[in-house]
Backbone as JSON Lines, residues from 0, in Angstrom:
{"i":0,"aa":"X","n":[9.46,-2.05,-5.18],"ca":[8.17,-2.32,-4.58],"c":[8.2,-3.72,-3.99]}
{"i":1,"aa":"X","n":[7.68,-3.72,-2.71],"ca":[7.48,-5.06,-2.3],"c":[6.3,-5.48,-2.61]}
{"i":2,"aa":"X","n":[5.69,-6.7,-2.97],"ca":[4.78,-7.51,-3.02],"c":[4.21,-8.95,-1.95]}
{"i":3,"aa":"X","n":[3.54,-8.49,-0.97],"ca":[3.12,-9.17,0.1],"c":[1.95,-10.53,-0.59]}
{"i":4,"aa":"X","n":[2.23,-11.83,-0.11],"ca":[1.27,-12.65,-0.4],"c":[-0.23,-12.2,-0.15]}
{"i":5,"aa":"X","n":[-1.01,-12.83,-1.29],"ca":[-2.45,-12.2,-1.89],"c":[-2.99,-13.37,-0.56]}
{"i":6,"aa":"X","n":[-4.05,-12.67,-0.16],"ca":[-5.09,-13.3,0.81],"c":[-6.55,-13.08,-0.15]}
{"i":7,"aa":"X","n":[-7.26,-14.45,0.54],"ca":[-8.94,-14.46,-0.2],"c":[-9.46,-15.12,0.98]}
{"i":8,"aa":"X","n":[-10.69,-14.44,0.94],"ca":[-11.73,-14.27,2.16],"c":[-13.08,-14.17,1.94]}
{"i":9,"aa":"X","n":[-13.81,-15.15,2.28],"ca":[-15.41,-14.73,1.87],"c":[-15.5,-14.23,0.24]}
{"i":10,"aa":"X","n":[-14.86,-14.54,-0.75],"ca":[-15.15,-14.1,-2.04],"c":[-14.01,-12.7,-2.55]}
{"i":11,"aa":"X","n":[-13.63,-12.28,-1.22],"ca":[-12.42,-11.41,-1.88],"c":[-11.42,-11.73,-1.65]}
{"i":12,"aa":"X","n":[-10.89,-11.46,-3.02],"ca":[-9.14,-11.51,-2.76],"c":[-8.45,-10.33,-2.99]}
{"i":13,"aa":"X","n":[-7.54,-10.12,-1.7],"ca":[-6.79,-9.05,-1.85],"c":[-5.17,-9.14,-2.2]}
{"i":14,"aa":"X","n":[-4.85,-8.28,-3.01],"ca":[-3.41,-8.39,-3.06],"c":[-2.89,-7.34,-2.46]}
{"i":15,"aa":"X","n":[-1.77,-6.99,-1.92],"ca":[-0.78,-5.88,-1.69],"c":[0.59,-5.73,-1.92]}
{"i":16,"aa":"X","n":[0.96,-4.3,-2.35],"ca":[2.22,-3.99,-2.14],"c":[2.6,-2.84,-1.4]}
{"i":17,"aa":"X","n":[4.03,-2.58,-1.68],"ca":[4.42,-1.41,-1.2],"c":[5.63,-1.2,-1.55]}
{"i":18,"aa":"X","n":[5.72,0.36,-1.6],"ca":[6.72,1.09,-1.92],"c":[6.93,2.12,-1.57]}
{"i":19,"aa":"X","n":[7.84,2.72,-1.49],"ca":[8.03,3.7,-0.45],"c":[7.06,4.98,-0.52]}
{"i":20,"aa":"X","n":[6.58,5.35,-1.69],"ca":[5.35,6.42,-2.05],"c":[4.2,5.97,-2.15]}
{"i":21,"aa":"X","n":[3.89,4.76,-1.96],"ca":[2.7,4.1,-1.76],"c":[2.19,2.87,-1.68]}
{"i":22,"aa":"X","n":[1.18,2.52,-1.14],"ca":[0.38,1.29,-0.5],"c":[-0.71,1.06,-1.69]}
{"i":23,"aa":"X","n":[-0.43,-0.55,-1.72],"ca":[-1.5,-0.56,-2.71],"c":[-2.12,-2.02,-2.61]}
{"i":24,"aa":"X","n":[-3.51,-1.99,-2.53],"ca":[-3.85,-3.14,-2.5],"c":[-5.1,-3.44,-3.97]}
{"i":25,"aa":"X","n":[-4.95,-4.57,-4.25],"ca":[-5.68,-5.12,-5.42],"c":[-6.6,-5.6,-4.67]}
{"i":26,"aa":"X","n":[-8.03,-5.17,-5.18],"ca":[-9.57,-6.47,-4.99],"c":[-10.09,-7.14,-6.27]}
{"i":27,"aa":"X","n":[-10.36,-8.51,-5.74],"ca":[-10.63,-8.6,-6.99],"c":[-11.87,-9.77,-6.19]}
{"i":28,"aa":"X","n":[-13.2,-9.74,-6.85],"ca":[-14.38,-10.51,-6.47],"c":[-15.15,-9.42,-5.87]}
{"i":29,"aa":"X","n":[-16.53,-9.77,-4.41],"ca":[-17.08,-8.79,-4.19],"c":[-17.09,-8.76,-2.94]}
{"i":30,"aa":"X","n":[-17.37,-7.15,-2.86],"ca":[-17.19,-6.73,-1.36],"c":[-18.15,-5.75,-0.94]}
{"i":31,"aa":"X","n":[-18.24,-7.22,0.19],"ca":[-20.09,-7.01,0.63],"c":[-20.02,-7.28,1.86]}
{"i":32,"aa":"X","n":[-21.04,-7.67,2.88],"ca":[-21.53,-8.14,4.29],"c":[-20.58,-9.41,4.63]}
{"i":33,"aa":"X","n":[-20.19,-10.33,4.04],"ca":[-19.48,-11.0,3.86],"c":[-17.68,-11.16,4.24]}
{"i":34,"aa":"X","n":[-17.17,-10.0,3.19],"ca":[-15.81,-9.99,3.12],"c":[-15.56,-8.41,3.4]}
{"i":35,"aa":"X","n":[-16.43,-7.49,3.9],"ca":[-16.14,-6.04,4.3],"c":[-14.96,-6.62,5.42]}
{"i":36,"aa":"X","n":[-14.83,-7.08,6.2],"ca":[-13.95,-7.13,7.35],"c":[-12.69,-7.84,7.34]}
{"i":37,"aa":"X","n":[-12.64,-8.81,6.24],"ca":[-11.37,-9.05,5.3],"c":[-10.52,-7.91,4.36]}
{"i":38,"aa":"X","n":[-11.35,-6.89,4.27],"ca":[-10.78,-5.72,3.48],"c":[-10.36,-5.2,4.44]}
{"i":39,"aa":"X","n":[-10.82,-4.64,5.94],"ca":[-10.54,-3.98,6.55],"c":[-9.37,-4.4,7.42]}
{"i":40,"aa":"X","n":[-8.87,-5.68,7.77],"ca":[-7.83,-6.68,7.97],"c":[-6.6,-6.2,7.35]}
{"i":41,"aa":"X","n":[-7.06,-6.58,5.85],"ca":[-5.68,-6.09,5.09],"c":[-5.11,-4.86,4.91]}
{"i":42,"aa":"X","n":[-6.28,-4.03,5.13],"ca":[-5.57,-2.78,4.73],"c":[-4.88,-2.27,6.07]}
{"i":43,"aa":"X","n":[-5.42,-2.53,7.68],"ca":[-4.97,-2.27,8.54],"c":[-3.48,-2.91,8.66]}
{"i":44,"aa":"X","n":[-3.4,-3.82,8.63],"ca":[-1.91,-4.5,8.44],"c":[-1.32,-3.88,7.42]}
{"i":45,"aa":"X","n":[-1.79,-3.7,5.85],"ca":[-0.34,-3.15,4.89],"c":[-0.48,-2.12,5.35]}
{"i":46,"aa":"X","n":[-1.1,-0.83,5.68],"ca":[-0.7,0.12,6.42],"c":[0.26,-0.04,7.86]}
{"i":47,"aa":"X","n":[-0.3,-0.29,8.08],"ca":[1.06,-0.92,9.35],"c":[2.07,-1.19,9.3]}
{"i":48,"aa":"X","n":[2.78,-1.81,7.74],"ca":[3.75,-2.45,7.7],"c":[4.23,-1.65,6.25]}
{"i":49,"aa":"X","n":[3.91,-0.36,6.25],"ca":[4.6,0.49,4.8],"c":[5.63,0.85,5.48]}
{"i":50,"aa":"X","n":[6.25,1.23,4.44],"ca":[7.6,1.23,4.03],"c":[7.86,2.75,3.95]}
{"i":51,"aa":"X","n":[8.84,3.51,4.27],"ca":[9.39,4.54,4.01],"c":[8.27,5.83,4.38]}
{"i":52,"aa":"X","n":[8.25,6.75,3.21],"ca":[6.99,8.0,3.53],"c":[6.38,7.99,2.5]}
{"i":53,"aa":"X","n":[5.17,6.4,2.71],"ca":[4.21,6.49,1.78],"c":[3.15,7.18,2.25]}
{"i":54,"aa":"X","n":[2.3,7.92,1.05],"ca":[1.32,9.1,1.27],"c":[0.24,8.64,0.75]}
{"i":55,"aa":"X","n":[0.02,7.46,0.18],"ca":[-1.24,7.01,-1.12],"c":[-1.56,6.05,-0.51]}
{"i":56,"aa":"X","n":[-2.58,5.82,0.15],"ca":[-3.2,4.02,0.46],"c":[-3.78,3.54,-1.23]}
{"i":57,"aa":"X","n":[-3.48,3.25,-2.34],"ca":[-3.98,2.84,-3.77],"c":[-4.8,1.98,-3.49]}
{"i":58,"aa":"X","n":[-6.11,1.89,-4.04],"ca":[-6.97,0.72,-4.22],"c":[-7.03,0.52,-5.59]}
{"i":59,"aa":"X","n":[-6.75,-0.68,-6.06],"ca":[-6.79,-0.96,-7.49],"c":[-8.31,-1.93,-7.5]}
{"i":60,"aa":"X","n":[-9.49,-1.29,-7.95],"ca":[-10.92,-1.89,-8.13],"c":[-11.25,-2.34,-9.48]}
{"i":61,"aa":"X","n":[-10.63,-2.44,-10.8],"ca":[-10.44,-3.05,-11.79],"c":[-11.5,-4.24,-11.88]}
{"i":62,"aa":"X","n":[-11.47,-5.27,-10.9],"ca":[-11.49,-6.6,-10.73],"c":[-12.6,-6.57,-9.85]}
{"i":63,"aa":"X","n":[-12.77,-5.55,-9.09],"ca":[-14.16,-5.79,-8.35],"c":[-15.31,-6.33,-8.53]}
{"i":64,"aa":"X","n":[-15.87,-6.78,-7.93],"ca":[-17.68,-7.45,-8.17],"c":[-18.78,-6.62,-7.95]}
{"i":65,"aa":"X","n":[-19.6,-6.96,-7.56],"ca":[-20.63,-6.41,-6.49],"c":[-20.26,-5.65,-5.16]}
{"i":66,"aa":"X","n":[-20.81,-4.29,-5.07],"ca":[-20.22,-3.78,-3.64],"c":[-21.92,-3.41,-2.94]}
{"i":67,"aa":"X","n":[-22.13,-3.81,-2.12],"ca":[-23.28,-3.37,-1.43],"c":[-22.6,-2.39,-0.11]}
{"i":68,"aa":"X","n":[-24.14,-2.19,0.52],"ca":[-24.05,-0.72,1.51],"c":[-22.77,-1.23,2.93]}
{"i":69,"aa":"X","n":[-22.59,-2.63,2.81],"ca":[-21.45,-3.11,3.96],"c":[-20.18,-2.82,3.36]}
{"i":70,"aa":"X","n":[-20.17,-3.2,2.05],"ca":[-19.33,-2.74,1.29],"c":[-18.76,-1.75,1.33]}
{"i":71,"aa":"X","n":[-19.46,-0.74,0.74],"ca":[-19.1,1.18,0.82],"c":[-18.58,1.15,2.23]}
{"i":72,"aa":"X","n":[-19.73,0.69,3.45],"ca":[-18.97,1.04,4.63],"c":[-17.81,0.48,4.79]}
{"i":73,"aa":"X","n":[-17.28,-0.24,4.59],"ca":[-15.86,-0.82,4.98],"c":[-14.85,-0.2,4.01]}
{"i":74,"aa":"X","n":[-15.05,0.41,2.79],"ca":[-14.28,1.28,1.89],"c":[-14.36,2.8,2.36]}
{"i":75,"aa":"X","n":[-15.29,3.25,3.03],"ca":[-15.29,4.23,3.79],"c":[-13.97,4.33,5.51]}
{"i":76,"aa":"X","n":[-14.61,2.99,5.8],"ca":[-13.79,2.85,7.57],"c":[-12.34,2.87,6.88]}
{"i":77,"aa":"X","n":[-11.99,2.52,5.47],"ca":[-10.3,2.03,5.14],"c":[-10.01,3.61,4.82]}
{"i":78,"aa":"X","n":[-11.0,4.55,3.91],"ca":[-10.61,6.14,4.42],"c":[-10.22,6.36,5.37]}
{"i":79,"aa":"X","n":[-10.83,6.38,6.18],"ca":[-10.84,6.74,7.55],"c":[-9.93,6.22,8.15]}
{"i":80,"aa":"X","n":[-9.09,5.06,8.35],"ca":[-8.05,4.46,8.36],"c":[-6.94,5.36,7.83]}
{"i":81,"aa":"X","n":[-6.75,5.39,6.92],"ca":[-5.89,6.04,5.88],"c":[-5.28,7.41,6.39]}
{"i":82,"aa":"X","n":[-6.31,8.06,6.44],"ca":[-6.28,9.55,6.97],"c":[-5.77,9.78,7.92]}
{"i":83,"aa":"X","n":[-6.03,8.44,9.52],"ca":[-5.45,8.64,10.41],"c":[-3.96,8.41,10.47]}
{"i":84,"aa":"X","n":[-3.94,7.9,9.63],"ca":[-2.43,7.8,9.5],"c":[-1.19,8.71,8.37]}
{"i":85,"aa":"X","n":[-2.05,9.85,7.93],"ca":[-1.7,10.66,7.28],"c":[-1.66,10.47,5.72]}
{"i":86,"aa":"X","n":[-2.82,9.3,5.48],"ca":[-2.42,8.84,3.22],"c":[-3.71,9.61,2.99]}
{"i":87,"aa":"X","n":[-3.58,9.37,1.66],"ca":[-4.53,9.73,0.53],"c":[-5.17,8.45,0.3]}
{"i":88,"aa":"X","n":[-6.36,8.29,0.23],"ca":[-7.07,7.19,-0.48],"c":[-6.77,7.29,-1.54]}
{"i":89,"aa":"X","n":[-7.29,6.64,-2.64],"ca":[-7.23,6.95,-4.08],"c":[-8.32,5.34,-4.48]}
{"i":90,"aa":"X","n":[-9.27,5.54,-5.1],"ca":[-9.38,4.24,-5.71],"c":[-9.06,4.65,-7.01]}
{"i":91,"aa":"X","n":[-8.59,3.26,-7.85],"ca":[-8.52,3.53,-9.38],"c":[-9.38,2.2,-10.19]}
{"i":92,"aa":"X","n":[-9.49,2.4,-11.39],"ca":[-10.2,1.31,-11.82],"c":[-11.35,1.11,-11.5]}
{"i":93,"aa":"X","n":[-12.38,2.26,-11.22],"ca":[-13.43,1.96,-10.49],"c":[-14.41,2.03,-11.74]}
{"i":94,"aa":"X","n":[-14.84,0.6,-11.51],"ca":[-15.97,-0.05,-12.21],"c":[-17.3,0.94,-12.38]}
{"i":95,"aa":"X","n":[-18.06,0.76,-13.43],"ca":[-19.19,1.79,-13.74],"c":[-20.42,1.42,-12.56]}
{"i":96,"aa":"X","n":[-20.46,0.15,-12.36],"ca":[-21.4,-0.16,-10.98],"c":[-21.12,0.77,-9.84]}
{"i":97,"aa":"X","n":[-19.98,0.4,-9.05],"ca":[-19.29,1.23,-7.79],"c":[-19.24,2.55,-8.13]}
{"i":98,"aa":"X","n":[-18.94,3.42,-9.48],"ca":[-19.29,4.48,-9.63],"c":[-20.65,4.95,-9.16]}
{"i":99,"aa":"X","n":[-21.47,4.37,-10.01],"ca":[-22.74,4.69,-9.28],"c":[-22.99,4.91,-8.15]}
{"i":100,"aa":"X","n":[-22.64,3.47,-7.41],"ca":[-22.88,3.22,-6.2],"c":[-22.67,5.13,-5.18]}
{"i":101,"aa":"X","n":[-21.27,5.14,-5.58],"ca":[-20.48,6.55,-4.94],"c":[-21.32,7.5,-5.56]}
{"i":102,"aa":"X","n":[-21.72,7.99,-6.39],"ca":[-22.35,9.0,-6.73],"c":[-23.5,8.67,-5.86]}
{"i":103,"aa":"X","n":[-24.57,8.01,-6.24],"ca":[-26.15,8.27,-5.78],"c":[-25.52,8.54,-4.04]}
{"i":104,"aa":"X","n":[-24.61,7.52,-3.22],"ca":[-24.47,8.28,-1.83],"c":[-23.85,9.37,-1.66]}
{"i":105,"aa":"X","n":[-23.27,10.18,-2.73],"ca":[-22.81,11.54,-2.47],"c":[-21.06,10.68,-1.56]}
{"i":106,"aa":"X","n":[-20.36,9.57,-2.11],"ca":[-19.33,9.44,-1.57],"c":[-18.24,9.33,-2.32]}
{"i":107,"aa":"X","n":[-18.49,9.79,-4.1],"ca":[-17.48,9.72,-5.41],"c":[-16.05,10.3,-4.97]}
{"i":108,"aa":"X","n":[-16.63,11.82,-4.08],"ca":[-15.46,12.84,-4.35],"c":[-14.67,12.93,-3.28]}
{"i":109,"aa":"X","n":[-15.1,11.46,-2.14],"ca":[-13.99,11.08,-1.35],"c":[-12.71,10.21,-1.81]}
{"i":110,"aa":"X","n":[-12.92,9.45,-2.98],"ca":[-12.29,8.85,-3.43],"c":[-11.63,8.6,-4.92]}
{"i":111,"aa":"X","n":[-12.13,9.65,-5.5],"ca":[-11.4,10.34,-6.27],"c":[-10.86,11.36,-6.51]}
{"i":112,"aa":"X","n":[-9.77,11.74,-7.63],"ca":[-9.58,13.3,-7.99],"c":[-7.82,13.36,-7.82]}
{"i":113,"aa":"X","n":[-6.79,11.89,-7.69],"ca":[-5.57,11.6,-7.78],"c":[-5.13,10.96,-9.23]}
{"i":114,"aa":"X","n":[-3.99,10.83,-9.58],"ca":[-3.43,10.11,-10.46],"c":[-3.91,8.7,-10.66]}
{"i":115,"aa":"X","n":[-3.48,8.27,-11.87],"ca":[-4.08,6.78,-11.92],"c":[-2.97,6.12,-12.0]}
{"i":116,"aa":"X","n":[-3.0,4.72,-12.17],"ca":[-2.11,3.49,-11.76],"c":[-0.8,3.75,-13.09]}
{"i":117,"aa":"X","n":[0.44,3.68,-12.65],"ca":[1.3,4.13,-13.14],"c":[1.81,5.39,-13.33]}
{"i":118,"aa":"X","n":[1.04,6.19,-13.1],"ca":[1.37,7.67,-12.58],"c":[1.52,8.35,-11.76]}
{"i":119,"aa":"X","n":[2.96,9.47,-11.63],"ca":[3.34,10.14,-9.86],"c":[1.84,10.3,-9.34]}
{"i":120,"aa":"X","n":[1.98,9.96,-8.86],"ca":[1.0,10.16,-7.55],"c":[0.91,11.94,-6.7]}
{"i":121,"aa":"X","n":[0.2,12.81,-7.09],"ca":[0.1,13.99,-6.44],"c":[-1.17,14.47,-5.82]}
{"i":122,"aa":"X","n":[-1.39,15.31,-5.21],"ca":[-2.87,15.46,-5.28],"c":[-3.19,16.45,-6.4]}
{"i":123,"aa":"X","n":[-4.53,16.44,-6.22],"ca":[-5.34,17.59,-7.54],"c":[-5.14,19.26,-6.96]}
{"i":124,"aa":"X","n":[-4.91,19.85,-7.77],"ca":[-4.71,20.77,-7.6],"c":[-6.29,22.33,-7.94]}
């Protein structure tokens, strides 16, 4: 796995890696009106710059803060990102706040329903 230097922006910091089955970036702080477009930065570049035939864009949310409605949208546009380029989202580590958050908008079961961190990576069957 490669490990690309961690960037921080408006309150988030992102980390990334990569490996040939998957993209993964760490947040850690909050992501809001603020730093939505610092998320969307990084993930456009480590997608850009994966490695081999990775299929998983990984979000590791562990560490997350506060996510407001700019928020979701910019975790939504990095779906959407993702897809066009043929990955799987996956968030993991998702905090009981951001859970919520995804449920009450009806947007949970875009981003879950894969393996978790340290495990093959497949989809659900």
């Amino acid at each position: 796995m490669t490990i690309d230097p961690s960037r921080t922006e408006n309150g988030l910091h992102v980390g990334t890696a990569h490996s040939r089955q998957a993209v993964l970036l760490t947040l850690h702080g909050d992501l809001d009106h603020d730093s939505g477009e610092h998320l969307l930065a990084v993930a456009d570049r480590a997608l850009s710059e994966r490695e081999g035939t990775a299929t998983v864009l990984r979000l590791d949310c562990r560490e997350l803060g506060a996510v407001d409605s700019m928020g979701l949208s910019a975790l939504l546009h990095v779906h959407r990102r993702a897809a066009q380029d043929g990955l799987f989202l996956q968030l993991e580590g998702i905090p009981e706040r951001l859970e919520r958050l995804l449920r009450l908008t009806g947007t949970y079961e875009h981003f879950t329903g894969y393996a978790t961190l340290g495990e093959e990576i497949a989809p659900e069957q």
